[in-house]
C-alpha positions in Angstrom: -117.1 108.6 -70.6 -114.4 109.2 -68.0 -113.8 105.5 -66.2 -112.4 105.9 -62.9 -110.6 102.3 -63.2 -108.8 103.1 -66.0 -109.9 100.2 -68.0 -106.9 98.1 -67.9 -103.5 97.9 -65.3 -103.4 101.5 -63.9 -99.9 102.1 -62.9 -100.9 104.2 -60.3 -97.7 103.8 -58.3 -95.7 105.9 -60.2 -97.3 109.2 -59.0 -98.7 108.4 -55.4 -96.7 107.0 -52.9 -99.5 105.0 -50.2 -102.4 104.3 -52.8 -101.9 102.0 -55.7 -103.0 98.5 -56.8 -106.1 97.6 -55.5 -109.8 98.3 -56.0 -111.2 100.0 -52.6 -114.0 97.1 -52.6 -110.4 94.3 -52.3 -108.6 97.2 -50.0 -109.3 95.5 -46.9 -108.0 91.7 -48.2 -105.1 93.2 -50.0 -103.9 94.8 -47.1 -104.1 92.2 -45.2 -102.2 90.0 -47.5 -99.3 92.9 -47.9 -98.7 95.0 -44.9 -96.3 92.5 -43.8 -94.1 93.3 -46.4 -93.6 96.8 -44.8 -91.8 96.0 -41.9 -89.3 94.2 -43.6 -86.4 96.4 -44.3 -85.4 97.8 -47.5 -82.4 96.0 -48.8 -80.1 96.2 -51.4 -78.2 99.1 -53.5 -80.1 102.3 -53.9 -81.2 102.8 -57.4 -79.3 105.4 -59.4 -81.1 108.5 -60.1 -82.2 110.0 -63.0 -80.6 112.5 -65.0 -82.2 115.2 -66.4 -82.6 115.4 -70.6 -82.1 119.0 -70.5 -78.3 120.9 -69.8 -79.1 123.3 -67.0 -77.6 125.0 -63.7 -79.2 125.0 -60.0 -79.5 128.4 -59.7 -80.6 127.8 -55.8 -80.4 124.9 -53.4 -82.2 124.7 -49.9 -83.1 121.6 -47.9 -86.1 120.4 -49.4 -85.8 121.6 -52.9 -83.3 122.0 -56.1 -84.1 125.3 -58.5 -83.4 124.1 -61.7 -82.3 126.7 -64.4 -83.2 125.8 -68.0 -83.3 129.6 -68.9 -81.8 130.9 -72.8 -82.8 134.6 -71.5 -82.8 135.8 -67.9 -84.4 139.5 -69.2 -88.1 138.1 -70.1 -91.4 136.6 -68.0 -90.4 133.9 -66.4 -92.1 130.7 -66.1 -91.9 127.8 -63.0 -92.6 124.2 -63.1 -93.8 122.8 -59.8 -93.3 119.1 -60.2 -95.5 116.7 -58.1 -93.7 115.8 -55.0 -94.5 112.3 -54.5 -93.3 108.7 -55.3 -90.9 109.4 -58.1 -88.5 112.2 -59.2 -89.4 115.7 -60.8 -87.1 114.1 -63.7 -90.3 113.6 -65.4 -90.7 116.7 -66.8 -87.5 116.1 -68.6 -87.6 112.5 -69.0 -85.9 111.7 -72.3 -85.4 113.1 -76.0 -89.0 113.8 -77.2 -90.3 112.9 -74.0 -89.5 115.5 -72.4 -91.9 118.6 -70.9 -89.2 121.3 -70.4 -87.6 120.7 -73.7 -91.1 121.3 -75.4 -91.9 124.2 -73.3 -88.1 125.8 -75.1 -89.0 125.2 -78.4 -92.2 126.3 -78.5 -91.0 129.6 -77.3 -90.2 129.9 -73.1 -87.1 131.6 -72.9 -87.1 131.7 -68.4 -87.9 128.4 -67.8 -87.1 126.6 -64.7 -88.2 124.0 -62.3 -88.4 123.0 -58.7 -87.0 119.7 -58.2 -88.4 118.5 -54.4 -85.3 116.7 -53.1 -85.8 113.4 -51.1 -86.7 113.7 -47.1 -84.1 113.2 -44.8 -84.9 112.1 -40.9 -84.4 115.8 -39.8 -87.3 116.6 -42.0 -89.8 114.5 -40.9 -92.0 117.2 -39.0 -91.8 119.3 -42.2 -95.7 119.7 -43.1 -97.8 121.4 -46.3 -96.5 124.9 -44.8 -92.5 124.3 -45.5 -93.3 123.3 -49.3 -95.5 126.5 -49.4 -92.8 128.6 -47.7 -89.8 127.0 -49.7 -92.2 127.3 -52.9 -92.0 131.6 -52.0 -88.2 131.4 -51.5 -87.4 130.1 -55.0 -90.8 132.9 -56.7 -88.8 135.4 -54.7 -85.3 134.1 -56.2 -86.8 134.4 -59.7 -88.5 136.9 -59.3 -92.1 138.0 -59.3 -94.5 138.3 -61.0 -94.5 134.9 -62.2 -96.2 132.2 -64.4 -96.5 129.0 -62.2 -97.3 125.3 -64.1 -98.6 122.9 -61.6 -98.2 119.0 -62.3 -100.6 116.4 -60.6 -99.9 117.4 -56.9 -98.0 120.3 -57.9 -101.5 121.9 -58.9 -103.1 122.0 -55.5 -99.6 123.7 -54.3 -98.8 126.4 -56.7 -102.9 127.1 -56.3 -103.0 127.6 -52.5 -99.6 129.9 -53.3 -101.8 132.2 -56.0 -104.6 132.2 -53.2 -102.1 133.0 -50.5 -99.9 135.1 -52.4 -101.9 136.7 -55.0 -99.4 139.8 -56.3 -96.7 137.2 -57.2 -98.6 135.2 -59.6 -99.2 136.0 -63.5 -100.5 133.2 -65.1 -101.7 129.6 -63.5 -101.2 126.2 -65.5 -102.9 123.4 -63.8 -102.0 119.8 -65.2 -104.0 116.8 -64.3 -104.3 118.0 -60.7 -106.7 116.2 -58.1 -108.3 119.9 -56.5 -111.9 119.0 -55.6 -111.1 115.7 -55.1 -115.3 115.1 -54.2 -115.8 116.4 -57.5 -115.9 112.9 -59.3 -114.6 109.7 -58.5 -111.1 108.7 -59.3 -108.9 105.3 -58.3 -106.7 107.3 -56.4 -110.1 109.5 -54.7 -111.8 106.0 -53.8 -108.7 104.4 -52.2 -107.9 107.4 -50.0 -111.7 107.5 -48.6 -111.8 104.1 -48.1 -108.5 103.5 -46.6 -108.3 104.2 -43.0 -106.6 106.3 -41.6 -104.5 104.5 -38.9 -103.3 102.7 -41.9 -101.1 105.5 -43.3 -100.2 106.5 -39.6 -98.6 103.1 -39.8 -96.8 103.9 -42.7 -94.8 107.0 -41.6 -94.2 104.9 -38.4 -92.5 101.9 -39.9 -90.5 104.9 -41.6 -89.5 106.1 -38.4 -91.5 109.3 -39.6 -90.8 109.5 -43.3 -93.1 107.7 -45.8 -90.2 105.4 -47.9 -90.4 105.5 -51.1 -89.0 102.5 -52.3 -91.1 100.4 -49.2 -94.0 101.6 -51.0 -92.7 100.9 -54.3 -91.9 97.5 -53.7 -95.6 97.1 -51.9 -97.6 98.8 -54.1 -96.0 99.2 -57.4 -96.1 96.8 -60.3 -92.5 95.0 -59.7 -91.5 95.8 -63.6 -92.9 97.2 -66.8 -92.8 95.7 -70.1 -91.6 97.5 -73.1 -95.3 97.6 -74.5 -96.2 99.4 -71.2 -93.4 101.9 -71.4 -94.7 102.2 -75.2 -98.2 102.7 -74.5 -97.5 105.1 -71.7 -95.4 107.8 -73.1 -97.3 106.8 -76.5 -93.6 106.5 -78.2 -93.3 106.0 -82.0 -90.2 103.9 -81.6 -90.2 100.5 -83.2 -89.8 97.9 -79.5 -86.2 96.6 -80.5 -85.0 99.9 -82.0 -81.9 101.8 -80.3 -83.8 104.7 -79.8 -86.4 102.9 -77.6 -84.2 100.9 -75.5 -82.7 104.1 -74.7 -86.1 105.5 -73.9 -86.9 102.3 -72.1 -83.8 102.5 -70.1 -84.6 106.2 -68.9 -88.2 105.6 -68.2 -87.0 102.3 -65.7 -84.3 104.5 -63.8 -87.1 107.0 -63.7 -89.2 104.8 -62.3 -86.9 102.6 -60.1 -85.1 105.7 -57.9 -88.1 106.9 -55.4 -87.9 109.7 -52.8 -89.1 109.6 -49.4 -92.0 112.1 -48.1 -91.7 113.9 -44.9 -94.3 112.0 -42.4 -96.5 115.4 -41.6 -96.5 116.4 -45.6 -98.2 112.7 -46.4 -101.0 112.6 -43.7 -101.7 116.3 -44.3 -102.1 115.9 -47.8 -104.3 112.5 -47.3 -106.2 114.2 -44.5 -106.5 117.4 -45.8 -107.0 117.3 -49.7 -108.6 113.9 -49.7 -110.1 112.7 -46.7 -111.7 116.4 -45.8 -111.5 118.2 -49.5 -110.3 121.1 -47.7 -108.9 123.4 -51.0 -112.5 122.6 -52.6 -114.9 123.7 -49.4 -112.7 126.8 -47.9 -111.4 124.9 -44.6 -107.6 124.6 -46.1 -105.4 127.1 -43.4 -101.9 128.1 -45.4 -99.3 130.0 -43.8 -101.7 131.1 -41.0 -104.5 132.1 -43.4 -107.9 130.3 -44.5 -107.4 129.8 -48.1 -110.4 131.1 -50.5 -110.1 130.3 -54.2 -112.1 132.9 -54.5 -109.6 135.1 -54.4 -108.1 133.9 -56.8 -108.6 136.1 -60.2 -105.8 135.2 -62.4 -105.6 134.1 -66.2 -106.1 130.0 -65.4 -105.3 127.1 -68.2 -106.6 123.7 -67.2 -105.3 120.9 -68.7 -106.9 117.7 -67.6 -106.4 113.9 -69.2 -109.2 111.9 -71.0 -108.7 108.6 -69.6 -106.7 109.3 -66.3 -106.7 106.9 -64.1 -105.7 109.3 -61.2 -107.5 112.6 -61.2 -110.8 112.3 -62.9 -110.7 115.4 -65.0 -114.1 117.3 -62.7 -111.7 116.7 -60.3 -109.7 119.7 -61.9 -112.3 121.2 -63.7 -114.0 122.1 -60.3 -111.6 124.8 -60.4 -113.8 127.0 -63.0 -116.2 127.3 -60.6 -114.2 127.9 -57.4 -111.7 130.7 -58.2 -112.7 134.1 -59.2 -110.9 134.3 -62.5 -113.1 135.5 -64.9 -114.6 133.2 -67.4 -113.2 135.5 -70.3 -109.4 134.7 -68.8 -109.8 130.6 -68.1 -108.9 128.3 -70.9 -109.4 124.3 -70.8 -108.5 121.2 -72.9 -108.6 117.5 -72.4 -105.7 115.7 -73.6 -106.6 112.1 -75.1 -104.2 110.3 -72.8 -103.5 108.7 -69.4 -102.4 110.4 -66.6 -98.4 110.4 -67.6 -99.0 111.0 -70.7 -99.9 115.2 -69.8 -96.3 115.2 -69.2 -94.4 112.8 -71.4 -96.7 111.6 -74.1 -95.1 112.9 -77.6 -98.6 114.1 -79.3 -99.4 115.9 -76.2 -96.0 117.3 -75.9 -96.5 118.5 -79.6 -100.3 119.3 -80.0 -101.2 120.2 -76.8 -98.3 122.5 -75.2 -97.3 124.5 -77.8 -101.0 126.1 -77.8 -100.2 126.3 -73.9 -97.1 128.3 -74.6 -98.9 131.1 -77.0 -101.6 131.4 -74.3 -99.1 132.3 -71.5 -97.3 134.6 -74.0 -100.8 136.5 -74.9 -101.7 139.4 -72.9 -103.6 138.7 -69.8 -106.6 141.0 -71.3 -106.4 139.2 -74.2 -107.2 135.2 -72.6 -110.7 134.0 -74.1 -112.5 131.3 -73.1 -112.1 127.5 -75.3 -113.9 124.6 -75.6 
């Protein structure tokens, strides 16, 4: 049975950048305790960031986001990543050796493979709401070229599926990964905290950010101040020996990962709390994109869901919900349940090797040929 807890430490921080340590029923004492810790200033040298596993080119480069190229063939269907923008770095899906999403996705057969890397917020960018990502997301589709087969990780689910909903002709094939779309669908420890926190808390936030949520404030208030090397272990479900060469180089690229944040534009933060969470917008038919009211309904394209046993961040109804709200017919949506945590969709190496490979023939099939699985 799916435990919204997660059983044990969650690690919650290393996905959402305002939600993240405590039970909702302790939110009120915890906050209490910690908000001071906000308005101190963040000191001290920047973290490095993270390279990417991968060799690659930026094939296009605007304000908000990187276009990463991991292409062998420019001539075939090609297929984006849309990484969760949130605490941490798209890096993820490219973390390290074995570990890594976009090297999977290569060898088990995508030959136009690339990924939009959100870049950090800058002051200028503070205004930039839901809209800009969804605009920007069209700029790089109509870079690549359309149409196209769109992956969506954790956050990056509920964008690249208001996209297909908004702009219908440019989309293929959907992957959603772990993603939180009707977040009243089941409970979840990320779901609970966002209902229960209020919301002059996270308007507080973006103001001691001088209108940017900072990513490293919230790291060092919410997130677990270091992980040991059984966490790191246990998380990406590594078979390196502790001690061995080959994990402390893993260990060593999972704690730059994790230690180099981005900020979030102010408007993009509350809109996503208030709109997919507080008022489960996407999931009841309110959610306004680009000017238009946003019916999954619409949406009739080949879907593959992809959701995580035991995470601790989207219980998998959560995504699941999605069967019943887009139009696709139940001949052309495929589903499987990974058993993992939340990272471990993206980074864990028997996922990487049992799970995605399947995902790569499906997108590869004709689109009259998808079936429904169990």
């Amino acid at each position: 049975m799916y435990d919204p807890a997660g059983g044990r430490s969650p690690h919650l921080s290393f996905l959402w950048p305002a939600l993240a340590a405590a039970a909702a029923r302790d939110l009120a004492d915890f906050t209490a305790k910690q908000f001071a810790n906000l308005a101190v200033s963040v000191a001290g040298e920047r973290p490095k960031e993270p390279q990417w596993a991968t060799p690659h080119t930026i094939a296009l480069e605007l304000k908000t986001v990187r276009l990463r190229d991991f292409s062998t063939s420019a001539a075939i269907q090609p297929v984006l990543i849309c990484a969760p923008f949130a605490l941490h770095g798209a890096s993820i899906a490219d973390l390290a050796r074995g570990h890594s999403l976009v090297s999977t996705l290569r060898e088990a057969g995508l030959r136009r493979l690339l990924v939009a890397d959100w870049r950090s917020a800058t002051p200028d960018m503070r205004f930039l709401g839901i809209d800009d990502y969804i605009a920007d997301l069209n700029v790089l589709i109509d870079k690549i070229g359309a149409p196209i087969d769109l992956i969506g990780l954790c956050q990056g689910g509920w964008l690249v599926l208001i996209y297909a909903a908004r702009f219908p002709g440019k989309i293929r094939k959907l992957v959603l990964v772990g993603a939180p779309i009707d977040t009243a669908a089941a409970p979840s420890a990320l779901s609970s905290l966002a209902e229960a926190t209020p919301p002059a808390v996270f308007h507080e936030l973006v103001q001691l950010g001088d209108g940017l949520l900072s990513g490293q404030r919230a790291l060092n208030f919410w997130g677990p101040a270091s992980f040991t090397a059984e966490d790191v272990r246990e998380l990406l479900h590594s078979e390196e020996a502790i001690g061995s060469e080959a994990f402390a180089d893993l260990n060593a690229a999972f704690k730059t990962w994790y230690d180099w944040t981005v900020d979030l534009p102010g408007q993009f933060f509350l809109e996503t709390v208030e709109k997919l969470y507080k008022r489960n917008e996407l999931a009841s038919g309110a959610f306004v994109a680009l000017g238009e009211k946003i019916n999954l309904g619409d949406v009739a394209k080949p879907i593959f869901l992809l959701a995580a046993r035991d995470d601790e961040l989207v219980a998998p109804a959560q995504l699941f919900a999605v069967e019943r709200l887009v139009g696709t017919p139940s001949s052309q949506l495929r589903k499987a349940v990974a058993p993992c945590r939340h990272l471990g969709l993206f980074v864990s190496k028997g996922v990487l090797n049992d799970v995605w490979p399947r995902i790569v023939h499906w997108l590869a099939e004709a689109t009259t040929a998808s079936k429904l699985i169990a």
